[in-house]
C-alpha positions as a Markdown table, in Angstrom:
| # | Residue | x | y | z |
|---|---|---|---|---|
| 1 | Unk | 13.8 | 8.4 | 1.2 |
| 2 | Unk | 15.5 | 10.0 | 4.8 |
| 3 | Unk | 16.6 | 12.9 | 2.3 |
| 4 | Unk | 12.9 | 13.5 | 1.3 |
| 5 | Unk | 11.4 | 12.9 | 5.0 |
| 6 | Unk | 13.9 | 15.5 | 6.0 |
| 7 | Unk | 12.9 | 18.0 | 3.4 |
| 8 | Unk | 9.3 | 17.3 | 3.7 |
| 9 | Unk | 8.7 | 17.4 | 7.3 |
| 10 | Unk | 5.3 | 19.5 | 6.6 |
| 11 | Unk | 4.3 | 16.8 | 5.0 |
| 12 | Unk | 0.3 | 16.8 | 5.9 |
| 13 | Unk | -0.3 | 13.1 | 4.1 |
| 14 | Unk | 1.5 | 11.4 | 7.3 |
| 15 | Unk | 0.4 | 7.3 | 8.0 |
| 16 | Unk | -1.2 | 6.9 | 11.6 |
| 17 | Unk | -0.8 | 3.6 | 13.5 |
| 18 | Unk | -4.1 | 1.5 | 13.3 |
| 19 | Unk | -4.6 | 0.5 | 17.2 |
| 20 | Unk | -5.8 | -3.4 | 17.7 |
| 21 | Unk | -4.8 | -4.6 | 14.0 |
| 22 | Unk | -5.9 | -8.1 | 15.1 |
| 23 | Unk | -9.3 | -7.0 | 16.1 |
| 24 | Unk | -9.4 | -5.1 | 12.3 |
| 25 | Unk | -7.9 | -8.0 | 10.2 |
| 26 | Unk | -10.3 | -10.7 | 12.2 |
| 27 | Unk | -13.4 | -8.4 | 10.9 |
| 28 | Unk | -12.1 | -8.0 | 7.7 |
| 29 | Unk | -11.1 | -11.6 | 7.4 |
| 30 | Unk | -8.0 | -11.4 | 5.0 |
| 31 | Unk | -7.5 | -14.8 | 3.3 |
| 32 | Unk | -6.1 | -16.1 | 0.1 |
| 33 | Unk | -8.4 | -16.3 | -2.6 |
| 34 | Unk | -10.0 | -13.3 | -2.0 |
| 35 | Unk | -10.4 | -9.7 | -2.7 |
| 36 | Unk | -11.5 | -6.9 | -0.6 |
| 37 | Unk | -12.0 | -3.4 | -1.4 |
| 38 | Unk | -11.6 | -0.6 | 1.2 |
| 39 | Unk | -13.7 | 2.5 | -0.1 |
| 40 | Unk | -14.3 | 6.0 | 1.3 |
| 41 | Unk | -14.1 | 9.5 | 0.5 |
| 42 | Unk | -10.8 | 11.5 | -0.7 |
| 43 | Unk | -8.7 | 12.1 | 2.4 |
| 44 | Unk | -9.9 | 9.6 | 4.7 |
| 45 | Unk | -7.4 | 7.6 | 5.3 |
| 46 | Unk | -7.6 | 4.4 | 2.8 |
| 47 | Unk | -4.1 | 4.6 | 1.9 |
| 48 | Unk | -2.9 | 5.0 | 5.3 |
| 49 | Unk | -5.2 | 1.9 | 6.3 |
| 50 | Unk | -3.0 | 0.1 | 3.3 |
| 51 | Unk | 0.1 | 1.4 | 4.5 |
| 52 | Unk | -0.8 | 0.0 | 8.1 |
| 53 | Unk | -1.7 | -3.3 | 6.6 |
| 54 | Unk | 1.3 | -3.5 | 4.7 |
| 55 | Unk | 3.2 | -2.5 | 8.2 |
| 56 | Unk | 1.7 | -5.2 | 10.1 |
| 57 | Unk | 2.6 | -8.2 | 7.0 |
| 58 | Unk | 6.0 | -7.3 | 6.0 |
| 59 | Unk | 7.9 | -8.8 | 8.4 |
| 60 | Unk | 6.7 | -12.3 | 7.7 |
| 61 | Unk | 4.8 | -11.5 | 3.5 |
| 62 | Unk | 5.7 | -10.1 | 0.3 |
| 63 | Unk | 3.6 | -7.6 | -0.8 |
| 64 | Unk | 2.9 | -6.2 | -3.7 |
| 65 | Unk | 1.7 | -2.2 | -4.2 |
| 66 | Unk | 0.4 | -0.8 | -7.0 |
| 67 | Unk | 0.3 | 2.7 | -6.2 |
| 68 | Unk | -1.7 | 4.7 | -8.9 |
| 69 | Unk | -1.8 | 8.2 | -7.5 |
| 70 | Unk | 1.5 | 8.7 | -4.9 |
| 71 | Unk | 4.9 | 7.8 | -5.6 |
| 72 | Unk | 7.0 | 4.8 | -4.4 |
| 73 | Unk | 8.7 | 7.4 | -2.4 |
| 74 | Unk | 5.4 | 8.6 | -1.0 |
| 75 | Unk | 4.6 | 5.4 | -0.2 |
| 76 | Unk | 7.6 | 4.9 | 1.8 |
| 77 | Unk | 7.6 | 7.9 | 3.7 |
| 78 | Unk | 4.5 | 7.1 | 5.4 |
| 79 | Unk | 5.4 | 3.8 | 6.1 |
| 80 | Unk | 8.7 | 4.5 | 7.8 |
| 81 | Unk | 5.9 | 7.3 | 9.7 |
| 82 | Unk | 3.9 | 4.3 | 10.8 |
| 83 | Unk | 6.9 | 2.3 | 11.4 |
| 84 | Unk | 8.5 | 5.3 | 13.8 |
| 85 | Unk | 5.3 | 5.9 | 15.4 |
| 86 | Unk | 5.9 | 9.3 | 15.8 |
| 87 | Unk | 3.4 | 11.6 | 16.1 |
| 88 | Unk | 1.5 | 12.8 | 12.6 |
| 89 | Unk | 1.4 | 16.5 | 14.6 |
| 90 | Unk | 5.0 | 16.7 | 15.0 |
| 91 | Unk | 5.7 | 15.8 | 11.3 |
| 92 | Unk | 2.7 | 18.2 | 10.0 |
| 93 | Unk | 4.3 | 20.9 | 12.4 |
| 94 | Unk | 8.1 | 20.4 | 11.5 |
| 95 | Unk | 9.0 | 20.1 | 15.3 |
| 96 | Unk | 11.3 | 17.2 | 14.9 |
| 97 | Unk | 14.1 | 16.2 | 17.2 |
| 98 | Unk | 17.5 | 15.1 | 16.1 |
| 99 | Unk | 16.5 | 11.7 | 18.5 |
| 100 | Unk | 13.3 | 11.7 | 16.6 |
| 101 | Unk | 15.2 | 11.9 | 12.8 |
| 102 | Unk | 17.7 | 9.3 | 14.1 |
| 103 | Unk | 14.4 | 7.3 | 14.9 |
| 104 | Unk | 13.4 | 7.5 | 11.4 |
| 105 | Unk | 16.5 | 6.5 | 9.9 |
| 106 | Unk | 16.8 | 3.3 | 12.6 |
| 107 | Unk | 13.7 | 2.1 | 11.1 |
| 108 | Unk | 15.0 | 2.6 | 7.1 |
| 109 | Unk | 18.0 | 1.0 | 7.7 |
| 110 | Unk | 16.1 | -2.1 | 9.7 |
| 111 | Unk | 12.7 | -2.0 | 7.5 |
| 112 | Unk | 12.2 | -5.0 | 5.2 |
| 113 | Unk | 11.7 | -4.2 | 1.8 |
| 114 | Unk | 13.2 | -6.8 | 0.5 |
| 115 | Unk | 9.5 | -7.9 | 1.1 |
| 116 | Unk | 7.8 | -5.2 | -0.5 |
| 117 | Unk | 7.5 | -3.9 | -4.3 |
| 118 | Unk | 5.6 | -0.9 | -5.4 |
| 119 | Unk | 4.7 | -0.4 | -8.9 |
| 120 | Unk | 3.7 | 3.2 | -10.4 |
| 121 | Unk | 2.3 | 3.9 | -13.5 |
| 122 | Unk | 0.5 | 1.0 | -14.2 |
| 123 | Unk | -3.4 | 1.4 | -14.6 |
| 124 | Unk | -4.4 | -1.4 | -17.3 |
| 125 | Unk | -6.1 | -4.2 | -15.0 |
| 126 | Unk | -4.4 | -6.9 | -17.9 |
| 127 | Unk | -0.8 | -5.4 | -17.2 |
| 128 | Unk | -1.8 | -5.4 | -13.6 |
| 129 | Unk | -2.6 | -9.0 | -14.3 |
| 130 | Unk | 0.8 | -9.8 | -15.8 |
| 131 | Unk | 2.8 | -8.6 | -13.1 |
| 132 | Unk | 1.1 | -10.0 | -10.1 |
| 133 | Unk | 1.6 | -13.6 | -12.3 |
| 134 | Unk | 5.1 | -13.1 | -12.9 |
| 135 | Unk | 5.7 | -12.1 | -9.7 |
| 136 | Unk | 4.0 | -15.7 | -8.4 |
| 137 | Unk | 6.1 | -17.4 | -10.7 |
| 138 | Unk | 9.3 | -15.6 | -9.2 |
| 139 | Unk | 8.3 | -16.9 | -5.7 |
| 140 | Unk | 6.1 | -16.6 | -2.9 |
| 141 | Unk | 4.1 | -13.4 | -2.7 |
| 142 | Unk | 1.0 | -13.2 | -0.1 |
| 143 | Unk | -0.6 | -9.4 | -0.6 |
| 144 | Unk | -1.4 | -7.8 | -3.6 |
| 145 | Unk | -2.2 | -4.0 | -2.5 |
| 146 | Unk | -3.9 | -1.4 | -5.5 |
| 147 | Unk | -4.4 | 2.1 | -4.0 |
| 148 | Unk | -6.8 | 3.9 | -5.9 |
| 149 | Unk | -8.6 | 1.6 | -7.6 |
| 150 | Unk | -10.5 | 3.9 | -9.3 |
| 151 | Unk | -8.0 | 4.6 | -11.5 |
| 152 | Unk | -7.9 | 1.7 | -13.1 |
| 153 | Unk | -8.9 | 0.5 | -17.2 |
| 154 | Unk | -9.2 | -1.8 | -19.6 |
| 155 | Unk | -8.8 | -1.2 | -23.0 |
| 156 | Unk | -10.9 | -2.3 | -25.9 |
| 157 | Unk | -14.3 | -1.6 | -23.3 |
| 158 | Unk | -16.6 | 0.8 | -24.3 |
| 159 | Unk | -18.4 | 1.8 | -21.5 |
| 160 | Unk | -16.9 | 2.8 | -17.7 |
| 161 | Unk | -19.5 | -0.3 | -16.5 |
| 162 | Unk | -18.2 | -3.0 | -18.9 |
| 163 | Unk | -15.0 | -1.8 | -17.6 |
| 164 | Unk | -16.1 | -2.1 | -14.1 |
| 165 | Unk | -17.1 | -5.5 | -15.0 |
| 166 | Unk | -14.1 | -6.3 | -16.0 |
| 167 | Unk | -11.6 | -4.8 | -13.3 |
| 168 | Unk | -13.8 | -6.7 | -11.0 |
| 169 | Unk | -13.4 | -10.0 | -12.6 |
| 170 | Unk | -9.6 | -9.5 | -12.7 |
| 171 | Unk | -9.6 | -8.8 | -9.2 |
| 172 | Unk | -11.4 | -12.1 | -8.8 |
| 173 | Unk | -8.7 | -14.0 | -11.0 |
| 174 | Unk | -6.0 | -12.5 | -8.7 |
| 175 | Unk | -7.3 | -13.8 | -5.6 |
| 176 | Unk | -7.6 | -17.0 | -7.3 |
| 177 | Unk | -3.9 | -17.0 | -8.0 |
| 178 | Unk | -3.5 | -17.2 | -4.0 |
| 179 | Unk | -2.8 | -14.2 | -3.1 |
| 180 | Unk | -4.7 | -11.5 | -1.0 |
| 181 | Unk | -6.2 | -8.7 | -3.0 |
């Protein structure tokens, strides 16, 4: 992941910090047995919100990604970014310090993934299903994180709405498996 941050500091899809995450989770109310869904247009920062969220619950959660457009590598280089705190322009403009690279590497070696999976390549809601269950089974996870939902089918539907139906209905079932969706 350093390797890649290092190679890719023109990266334009850097994570921001979310200021007052205790004023955003109390409006958004995150509790088990629930889902929420985040929506908004392309390039608005949805997956940077998630990455912010998953920032702020690490420490003390497991989480769970399911990230159906960007890598797990992706994923991780914008939340060692958020982690940092270094400034998106200074990334975006390749004007890094050797104090600022040492930062970034300080907060790999420290971060906690031991907390955090992130899944690729999945995009049946049953599959989905599966893993989030076996995952419970394994021990305590708290989050369950999809990023681009969208994405997302279920075979043997005909029609995108009884699809819709039914990703919505899984996403219920999750929730109910006391976990945050």
């Amino acid at each position: 992941t350093l390797r890649d941050i290092e190679s890719k500091l023109l990266d334009p899809n850097n994570g921001i910090n979310i200021p007052n995450f205790n004023q955003l989770s109390t409006l958004i109310n995150f509790k088990e047995n629930r889902y929420h869904i985040i929506s908004g247009n392309s390039g608005h920062g949805k997956t940077t919100m998630l990455c912010n969220i998953i920032d702020y619950v690490i420490e003390d959660h497991s989480v769970l990604f399911f990230s159906l457009e960007m890598s797990a590598q992706e994923i991780m280089y914008k939340l060692l970014t958020i982690r940092s705190g270094m400034a998106t322009v200074k990334l975006n403009t390749g004007n890094v310090t050797v104090q600022e690279l040492s930062l970034l590497k300080e907060c790999a070696s420290a971060y906690p993934s031991h907390n955090l999976e992130i899944i690729n390549n999945v995009s049946d809601v049953r599959k989905m299903q599966a893993i989030v269950k076996s995952r419970i089974a394994r021990g305590h996870l708290k989050y369950v994180m999809i990023d681009y939902l969208q994405l997302l089918t279920v075979k043997n539907q005909e029609s995108r709405w009884e699809q819709l139906i039914s990703i919505s209905k899984a996403m219920k079932e999750m929730s109910n498996m006391g976990v945050v969706v």
